[in-house]
PDB file of N, CA, C and O in Angstrom:
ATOM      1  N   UNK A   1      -8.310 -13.509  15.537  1.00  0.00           N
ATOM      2  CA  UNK A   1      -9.086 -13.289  14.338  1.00  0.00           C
ATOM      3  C   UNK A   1     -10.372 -12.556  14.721  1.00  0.00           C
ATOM      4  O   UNK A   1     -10.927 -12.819  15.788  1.00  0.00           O
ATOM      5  N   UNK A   2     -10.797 -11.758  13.985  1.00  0.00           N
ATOM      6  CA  UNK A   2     -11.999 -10.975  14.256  1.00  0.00           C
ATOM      7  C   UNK A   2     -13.622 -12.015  13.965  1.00  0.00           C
ATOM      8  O   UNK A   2     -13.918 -12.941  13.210  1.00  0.00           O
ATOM      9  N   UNK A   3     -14.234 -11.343  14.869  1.00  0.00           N
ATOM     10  CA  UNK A   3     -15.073 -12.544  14.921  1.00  0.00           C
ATOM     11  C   UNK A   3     -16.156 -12.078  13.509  1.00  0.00           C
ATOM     12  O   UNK A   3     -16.802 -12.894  12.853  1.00  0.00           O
ATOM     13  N   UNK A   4     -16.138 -10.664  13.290  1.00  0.00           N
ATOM     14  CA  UNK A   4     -17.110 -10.380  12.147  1.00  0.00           C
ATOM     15  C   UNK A   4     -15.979  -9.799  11.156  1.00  0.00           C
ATOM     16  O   UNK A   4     -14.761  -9.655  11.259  1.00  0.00           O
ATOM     17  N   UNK A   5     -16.943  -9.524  10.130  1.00  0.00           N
ATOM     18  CA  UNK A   5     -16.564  -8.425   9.131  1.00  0.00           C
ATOM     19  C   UNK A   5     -16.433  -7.359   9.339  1.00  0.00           C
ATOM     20  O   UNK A   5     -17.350  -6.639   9.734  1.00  0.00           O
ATOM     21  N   UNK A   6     -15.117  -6.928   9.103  1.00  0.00           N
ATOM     22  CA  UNK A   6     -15.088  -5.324   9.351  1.00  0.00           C
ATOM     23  C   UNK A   6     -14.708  -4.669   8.627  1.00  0.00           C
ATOM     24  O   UNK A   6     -14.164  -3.610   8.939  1.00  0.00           O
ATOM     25  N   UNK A   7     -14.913  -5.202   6.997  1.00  0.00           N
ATOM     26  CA  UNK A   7     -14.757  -4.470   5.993  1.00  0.00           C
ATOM     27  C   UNK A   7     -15.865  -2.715   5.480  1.00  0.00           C
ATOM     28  O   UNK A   7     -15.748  -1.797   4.669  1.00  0.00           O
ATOM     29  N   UNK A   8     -16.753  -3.096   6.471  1.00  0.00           N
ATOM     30  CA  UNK A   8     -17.587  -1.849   6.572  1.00  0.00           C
ATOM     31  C   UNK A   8     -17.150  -1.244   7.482  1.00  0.00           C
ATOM     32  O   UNK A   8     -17.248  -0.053   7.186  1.00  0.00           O
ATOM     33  N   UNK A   9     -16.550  -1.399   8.801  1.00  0.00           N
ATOM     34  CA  UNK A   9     -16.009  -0.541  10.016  1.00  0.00           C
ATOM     35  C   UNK A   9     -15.170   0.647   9.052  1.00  0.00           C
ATOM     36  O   UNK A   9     -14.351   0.164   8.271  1.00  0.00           O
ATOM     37  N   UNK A  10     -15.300   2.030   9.048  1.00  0.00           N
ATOM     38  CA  UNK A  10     -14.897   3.120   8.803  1.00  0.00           C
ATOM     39  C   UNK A  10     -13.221   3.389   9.100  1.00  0.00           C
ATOM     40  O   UNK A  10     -12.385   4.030   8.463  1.00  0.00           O
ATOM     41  N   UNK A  11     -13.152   2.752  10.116  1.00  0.00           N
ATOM     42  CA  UNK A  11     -11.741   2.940  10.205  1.00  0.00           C
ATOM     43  C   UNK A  11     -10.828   2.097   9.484  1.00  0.00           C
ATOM     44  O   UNK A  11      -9.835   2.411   8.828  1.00  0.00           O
ATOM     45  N   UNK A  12     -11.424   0.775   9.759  1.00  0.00           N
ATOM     46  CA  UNK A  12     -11.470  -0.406   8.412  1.00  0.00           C
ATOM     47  C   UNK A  12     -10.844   0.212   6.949  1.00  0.00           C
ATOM     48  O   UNK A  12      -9.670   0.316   6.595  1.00  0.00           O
ATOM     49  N   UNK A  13     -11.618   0.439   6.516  1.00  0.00           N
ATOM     50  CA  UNK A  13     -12.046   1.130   5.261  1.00  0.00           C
ATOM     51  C   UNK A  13     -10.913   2.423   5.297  1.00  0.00           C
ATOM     52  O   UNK A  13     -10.416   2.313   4.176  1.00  0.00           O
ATOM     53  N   UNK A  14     -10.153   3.708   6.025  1.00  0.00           N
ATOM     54  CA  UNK A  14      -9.776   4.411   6.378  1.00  0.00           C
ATOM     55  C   UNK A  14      -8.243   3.936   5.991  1.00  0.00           C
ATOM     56  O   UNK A  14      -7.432   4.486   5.247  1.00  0.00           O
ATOM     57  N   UNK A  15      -8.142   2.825   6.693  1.00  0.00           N
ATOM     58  CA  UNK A  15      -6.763   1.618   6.822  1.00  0.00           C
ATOM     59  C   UNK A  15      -6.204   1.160   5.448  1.00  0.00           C
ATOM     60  O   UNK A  15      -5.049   0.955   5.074  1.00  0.00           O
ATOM     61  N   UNK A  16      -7.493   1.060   4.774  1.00  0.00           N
ATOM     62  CA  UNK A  16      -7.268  -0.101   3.646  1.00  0.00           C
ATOM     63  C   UNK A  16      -7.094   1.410   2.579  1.00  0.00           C
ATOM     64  O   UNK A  16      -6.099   1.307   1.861  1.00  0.00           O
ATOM     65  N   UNK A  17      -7.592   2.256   2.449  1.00  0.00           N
ATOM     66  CA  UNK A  17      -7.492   3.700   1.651  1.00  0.00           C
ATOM     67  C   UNK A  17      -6.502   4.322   1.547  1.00  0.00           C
ATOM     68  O   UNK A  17      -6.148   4.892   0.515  1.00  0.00           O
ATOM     69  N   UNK A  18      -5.683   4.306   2.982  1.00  0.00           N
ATOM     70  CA  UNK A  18      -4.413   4.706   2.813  1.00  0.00           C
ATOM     71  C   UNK A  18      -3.236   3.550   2.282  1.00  0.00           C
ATOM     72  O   UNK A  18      -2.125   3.628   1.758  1.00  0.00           O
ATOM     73  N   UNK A  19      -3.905   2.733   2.612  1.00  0.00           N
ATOM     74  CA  UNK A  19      -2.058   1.623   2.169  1.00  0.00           C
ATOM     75  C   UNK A  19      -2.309   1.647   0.503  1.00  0.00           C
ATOM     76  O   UNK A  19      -1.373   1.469  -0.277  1.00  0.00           O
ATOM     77  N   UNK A  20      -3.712   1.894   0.048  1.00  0.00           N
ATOM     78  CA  UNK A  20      -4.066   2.262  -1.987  1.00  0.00           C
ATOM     79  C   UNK A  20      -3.407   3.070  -1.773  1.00  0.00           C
ATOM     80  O   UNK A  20      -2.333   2.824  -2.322  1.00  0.00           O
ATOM     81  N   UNK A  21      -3.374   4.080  -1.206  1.00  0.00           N
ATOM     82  CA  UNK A  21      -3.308   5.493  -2.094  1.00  0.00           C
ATOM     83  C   UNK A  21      -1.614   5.307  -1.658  1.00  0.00           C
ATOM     84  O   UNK A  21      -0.897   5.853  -2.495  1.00  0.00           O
ATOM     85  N   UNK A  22      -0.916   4.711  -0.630  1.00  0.00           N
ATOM     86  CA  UNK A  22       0.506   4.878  -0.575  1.00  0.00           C
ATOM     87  C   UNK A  22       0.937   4.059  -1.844  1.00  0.00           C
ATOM     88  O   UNK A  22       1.513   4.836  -2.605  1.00  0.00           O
ATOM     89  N   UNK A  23       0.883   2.830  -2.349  1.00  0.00           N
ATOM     90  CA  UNK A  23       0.990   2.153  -3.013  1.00  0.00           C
ATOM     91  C   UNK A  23       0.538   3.038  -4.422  1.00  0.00           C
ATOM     92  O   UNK A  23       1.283   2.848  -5.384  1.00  0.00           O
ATOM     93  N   UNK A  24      -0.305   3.733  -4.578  1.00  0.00           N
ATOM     94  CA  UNK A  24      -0.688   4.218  -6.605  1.00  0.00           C
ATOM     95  C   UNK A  24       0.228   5.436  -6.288  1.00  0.00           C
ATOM     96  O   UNK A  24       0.777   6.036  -7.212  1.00  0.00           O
ATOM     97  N   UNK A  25       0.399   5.813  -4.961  1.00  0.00           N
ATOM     98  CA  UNK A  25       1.637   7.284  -5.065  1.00  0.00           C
ATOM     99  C   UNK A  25       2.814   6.964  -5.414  1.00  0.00           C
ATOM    100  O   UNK A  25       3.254   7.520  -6.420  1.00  0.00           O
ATOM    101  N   UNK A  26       3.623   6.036  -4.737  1.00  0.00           N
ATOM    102  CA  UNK A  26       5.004   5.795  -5.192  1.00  0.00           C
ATOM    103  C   UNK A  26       5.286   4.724  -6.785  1.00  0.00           C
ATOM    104  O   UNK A  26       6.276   4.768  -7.515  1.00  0.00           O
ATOM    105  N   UNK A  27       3.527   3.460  -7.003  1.00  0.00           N
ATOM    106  CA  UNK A  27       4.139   3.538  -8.500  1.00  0.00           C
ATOM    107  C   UNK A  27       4.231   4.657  -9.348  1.00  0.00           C
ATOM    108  O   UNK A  27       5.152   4.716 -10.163  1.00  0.00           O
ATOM    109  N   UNK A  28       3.360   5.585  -9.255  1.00  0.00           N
ATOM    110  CA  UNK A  28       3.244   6.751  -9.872  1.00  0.00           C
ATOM    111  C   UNK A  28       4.431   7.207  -9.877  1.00  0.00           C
ATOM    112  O   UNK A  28       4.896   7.222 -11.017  1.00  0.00           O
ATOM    113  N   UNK A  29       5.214   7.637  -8.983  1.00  0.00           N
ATOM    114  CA  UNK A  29       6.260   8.139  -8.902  1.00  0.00           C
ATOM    115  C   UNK A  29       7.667   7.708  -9.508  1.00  0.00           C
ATOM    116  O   UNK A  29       8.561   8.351 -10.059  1.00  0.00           O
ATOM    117  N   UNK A  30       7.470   6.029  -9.109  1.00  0.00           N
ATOM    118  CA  UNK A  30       8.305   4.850 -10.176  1.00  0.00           C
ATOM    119  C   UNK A  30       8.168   5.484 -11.375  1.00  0.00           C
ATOM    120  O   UNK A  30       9.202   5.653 -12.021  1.00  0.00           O
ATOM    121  N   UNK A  31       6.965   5.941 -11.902  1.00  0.00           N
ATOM    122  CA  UNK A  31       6.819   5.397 -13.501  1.00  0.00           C
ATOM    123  C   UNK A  31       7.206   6.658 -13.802  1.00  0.00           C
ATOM    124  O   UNK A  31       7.441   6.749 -15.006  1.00  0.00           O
ATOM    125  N   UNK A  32       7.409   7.917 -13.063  1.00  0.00           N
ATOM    126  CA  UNK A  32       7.765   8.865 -13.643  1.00  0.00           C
ATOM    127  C   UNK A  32       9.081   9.156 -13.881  1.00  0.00           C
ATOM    128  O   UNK A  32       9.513   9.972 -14.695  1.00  0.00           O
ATOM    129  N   UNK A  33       9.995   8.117 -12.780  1.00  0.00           N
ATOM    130  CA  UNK A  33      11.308   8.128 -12.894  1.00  0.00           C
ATOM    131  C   UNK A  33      11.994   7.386 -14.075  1.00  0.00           C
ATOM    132  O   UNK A  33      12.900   7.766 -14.816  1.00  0.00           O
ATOM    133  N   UNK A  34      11.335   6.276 -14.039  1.00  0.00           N
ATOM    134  CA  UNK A  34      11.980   5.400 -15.261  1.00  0.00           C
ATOM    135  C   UNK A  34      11.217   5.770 -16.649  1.00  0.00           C
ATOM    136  O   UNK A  34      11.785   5.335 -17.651  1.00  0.00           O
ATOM    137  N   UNK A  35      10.195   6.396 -16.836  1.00  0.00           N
ATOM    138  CA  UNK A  35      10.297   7.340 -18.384  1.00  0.00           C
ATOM    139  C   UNK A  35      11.175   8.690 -18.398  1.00  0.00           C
ATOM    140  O   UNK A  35      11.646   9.346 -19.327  1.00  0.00           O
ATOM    141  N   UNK A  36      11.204   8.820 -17.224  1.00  0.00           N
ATOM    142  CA  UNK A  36      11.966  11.135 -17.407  1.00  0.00           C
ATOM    143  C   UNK A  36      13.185  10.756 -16.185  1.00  0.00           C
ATOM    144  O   UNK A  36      13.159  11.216 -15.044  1.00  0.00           O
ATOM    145  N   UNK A  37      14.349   9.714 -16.779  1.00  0.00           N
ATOM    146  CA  UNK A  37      15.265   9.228 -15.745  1.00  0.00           C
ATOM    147  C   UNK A  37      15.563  11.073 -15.560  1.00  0.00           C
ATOM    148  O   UNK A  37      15.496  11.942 -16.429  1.00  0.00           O
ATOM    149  N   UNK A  38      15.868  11.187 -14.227  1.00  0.00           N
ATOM    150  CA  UNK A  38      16.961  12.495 -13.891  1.00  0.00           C
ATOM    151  C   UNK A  38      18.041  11.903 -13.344  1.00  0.00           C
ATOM    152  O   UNK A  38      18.321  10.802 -12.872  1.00  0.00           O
ATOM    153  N   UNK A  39      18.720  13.231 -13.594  1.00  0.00           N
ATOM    154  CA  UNK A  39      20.303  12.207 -13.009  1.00  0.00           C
ATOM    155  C   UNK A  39      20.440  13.193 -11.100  1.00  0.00           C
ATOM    156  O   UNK A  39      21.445  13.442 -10.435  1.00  0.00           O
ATOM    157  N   UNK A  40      19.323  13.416 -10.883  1.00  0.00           N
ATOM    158  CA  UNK A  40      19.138  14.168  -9.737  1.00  0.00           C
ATOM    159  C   UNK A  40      18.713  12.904  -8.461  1.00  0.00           C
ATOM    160  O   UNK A  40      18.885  12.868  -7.243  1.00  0.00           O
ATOM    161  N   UNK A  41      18.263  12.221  -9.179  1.00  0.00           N
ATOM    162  CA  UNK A  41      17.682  10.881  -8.495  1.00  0.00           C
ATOM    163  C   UNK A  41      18.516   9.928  -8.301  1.00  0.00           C
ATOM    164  O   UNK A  41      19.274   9.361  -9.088  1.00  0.00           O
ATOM    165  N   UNK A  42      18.247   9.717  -6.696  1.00  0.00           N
ATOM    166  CA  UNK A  42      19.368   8.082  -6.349  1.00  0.00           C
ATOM    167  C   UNK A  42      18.811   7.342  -6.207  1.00  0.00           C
ATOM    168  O   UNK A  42      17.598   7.427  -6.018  1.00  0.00           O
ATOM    169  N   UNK A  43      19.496   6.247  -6.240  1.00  0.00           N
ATOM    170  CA  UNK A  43      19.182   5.001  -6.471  1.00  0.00           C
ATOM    171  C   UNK A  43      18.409   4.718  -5.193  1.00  0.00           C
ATOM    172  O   UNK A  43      17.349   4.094  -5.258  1.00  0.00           O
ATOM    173  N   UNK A  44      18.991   5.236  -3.801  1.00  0.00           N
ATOM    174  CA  UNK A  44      18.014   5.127  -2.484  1.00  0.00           C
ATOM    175  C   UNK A  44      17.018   5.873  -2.719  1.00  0.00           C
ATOM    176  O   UNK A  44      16.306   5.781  -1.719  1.00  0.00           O
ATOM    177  N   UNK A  45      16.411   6.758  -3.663  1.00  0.00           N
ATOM    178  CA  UNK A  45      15.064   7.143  -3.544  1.00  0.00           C
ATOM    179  C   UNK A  45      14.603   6.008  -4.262  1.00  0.00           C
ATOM    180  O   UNK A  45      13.667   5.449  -3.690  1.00  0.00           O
ATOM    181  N   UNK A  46      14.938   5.519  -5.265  1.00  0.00           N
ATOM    182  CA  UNK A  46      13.891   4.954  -5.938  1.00  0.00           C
ATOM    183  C   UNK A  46      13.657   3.662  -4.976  1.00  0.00           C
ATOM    184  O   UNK A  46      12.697   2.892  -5.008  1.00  0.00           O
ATOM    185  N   UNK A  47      14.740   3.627  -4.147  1.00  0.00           N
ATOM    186  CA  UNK A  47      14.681   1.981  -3.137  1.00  0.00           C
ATOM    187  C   UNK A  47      13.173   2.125  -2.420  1.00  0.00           C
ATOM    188  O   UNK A  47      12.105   1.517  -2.491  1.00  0.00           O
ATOM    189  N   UNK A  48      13.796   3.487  -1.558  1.00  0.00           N
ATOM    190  CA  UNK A  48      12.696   4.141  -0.736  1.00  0.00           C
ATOM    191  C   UNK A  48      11.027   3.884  -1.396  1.00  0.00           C
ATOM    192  O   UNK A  48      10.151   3.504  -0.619  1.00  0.00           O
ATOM    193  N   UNK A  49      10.698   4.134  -2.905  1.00  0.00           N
ATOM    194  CA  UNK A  49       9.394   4.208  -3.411  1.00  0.00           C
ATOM    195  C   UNK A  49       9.063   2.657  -3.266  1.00  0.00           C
ATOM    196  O   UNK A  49       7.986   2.271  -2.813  1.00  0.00           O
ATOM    197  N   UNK A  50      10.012   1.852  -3.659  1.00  0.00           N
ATOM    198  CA  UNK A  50       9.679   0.649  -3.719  1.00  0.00           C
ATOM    199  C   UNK A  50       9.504  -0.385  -2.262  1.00  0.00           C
ATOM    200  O   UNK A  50       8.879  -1.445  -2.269  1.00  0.00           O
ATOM    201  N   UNK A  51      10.280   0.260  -0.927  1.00  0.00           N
ATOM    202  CA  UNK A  51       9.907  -0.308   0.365  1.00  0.00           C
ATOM    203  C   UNK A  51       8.429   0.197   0.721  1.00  0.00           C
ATOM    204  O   UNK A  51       7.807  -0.437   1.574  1.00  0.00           O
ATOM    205  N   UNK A  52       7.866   1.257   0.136  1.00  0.00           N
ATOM    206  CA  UNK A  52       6.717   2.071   0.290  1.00  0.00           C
ATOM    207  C   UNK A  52       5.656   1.098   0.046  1.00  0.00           C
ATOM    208  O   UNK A  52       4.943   0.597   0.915  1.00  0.00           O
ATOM    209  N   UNK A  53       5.601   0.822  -1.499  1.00  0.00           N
ATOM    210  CA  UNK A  53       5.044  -0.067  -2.007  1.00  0.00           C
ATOM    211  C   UNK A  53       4.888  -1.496  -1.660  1.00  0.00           C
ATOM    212  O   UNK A  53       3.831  -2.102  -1.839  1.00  0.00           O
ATOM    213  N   UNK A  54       6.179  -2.137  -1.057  1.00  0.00           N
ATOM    214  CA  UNK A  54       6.228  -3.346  -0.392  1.00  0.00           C
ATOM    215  C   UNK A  54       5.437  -3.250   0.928  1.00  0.00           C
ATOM    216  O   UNK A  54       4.399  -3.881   1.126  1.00  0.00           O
ATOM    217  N   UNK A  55       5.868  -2.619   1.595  1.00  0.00           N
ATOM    218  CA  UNK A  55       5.123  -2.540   3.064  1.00  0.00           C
ATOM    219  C   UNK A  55       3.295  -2.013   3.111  1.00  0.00           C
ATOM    220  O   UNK A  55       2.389  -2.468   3.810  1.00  0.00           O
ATOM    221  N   UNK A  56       3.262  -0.887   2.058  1.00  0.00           N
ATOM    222  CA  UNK A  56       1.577  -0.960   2.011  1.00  0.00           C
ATOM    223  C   UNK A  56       0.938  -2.179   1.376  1.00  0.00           C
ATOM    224  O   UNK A  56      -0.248  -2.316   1.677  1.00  0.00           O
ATOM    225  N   UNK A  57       1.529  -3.241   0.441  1.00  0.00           N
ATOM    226  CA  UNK A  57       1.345  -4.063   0.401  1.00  0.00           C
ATOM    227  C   UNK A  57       0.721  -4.980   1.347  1.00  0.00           C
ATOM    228  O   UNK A  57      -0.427  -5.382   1.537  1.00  0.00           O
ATOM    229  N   UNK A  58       2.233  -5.239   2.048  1.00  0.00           N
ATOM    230  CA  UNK A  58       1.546  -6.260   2.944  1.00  0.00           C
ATOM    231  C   UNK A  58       0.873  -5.549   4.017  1.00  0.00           C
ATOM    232  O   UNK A  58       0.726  -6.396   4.897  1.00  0.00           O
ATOM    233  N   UNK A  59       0.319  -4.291   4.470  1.00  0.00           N
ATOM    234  CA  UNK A  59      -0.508  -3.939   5.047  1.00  0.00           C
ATOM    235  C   UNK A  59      -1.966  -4.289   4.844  1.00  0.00           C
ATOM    236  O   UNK A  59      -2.896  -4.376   5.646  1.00  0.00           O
ATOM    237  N   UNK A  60      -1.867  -4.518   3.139  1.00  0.00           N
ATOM    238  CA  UNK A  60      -3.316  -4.646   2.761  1.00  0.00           C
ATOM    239  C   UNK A  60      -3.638  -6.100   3.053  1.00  0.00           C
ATOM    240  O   UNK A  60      -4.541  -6.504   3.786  1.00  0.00           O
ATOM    241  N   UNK A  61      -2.768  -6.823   2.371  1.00  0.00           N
ATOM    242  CA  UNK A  61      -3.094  -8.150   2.865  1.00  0.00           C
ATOM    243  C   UNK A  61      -3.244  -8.791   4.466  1.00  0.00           C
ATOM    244  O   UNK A  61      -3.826  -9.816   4.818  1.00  0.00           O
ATOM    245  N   UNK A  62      -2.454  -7.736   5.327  1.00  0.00           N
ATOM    246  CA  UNK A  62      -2.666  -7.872   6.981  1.00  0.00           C
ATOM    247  C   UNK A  62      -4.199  -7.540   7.253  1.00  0.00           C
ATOM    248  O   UNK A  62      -4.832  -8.361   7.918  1.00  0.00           O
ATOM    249  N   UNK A  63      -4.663  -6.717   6.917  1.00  0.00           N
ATOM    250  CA  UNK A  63      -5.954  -6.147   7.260  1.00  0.00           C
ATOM    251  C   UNK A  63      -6.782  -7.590   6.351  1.00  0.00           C
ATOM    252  O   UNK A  63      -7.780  -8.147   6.809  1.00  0.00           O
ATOM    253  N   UNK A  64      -6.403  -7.819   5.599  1.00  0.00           N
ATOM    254  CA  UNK A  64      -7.639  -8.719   4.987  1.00  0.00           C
ATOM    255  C   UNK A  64      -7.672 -10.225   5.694  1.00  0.00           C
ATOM    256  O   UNK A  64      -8.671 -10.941   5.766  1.00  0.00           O
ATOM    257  N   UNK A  65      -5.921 -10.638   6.359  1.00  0.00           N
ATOM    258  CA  UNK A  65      -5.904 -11.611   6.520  1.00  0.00           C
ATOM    259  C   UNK A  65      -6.797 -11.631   8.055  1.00  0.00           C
ATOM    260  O   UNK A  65      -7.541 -12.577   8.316  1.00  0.00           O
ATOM    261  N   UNK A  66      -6.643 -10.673   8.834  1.00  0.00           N
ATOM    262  CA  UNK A  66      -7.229 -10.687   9.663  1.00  0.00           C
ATOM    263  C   UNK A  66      -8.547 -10.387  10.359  1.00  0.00           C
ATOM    264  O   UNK A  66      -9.077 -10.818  11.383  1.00  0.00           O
ATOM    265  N   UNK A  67      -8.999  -9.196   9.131  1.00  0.00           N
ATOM    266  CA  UNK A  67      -9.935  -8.449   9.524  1.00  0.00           C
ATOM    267  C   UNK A  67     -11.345  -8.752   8.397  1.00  0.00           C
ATOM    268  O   UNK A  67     -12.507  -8.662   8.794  1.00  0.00           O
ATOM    269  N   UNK A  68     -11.099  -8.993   7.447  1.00  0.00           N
ATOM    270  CA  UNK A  68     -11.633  -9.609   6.007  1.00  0.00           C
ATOM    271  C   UNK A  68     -12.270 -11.128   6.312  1.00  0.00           C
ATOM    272  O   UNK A  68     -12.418 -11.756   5.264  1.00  0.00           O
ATOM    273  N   UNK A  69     -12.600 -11.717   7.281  1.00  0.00           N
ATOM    274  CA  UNK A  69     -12.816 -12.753   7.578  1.00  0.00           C
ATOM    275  C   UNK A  69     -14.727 -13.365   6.615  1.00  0.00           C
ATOM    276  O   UNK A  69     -15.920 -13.176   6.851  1.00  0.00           O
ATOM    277  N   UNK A  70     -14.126 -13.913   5.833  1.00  0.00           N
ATOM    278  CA  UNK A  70     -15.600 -14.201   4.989  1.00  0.00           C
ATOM    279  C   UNK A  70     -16.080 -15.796   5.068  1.00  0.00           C
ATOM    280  O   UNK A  70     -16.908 -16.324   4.325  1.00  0.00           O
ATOM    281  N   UNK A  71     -15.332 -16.441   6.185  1.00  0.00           N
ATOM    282  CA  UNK A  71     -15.794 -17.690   6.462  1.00  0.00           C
ATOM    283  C   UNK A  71     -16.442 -18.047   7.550  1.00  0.00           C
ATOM    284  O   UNK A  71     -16.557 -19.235   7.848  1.00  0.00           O
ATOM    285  N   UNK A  72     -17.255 -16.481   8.725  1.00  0.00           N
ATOM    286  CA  UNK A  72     -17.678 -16.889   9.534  1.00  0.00           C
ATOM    287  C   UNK A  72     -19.326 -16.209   9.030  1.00  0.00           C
ATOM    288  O   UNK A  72     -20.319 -16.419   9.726  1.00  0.00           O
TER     289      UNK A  72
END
């Protein structure tokens, strides 16, 4: 466990920016599929948007569980 906060560390911050922006790219992308279905689209892409979303997920919560430390 980190002994401080490193929610200000830049790279910190760098970490946590990209797993947002992977996560608002592929719902974005969700939401464009299921209003304007194409029949060009498989079912493994849309899997693909949604492992995207799962895994930056728990990226964010990795960085907080570890690095987010607000009880010392």
């Amino acid at each position: 466990m980190a002994k401080t906060h490193q929610t200000e560390n830049p790279i910190y911050k760098a970490l946590m920016k990209q797993a947002e922006a992977d996560v608002a790219t592929a719902v974005a992308s969700l939401i464009v599929h299921f209003d304007s279905p194409s029949s060009g689209t498989s079912l493994k892409e849309l899997e693909h948007l949604l492992t995207t979303i799962s895994t930056a997920e728990q990226r964010v919560a990795t960085l907080n569980k570890h690095f987010n430390n607000t009880q010392i």
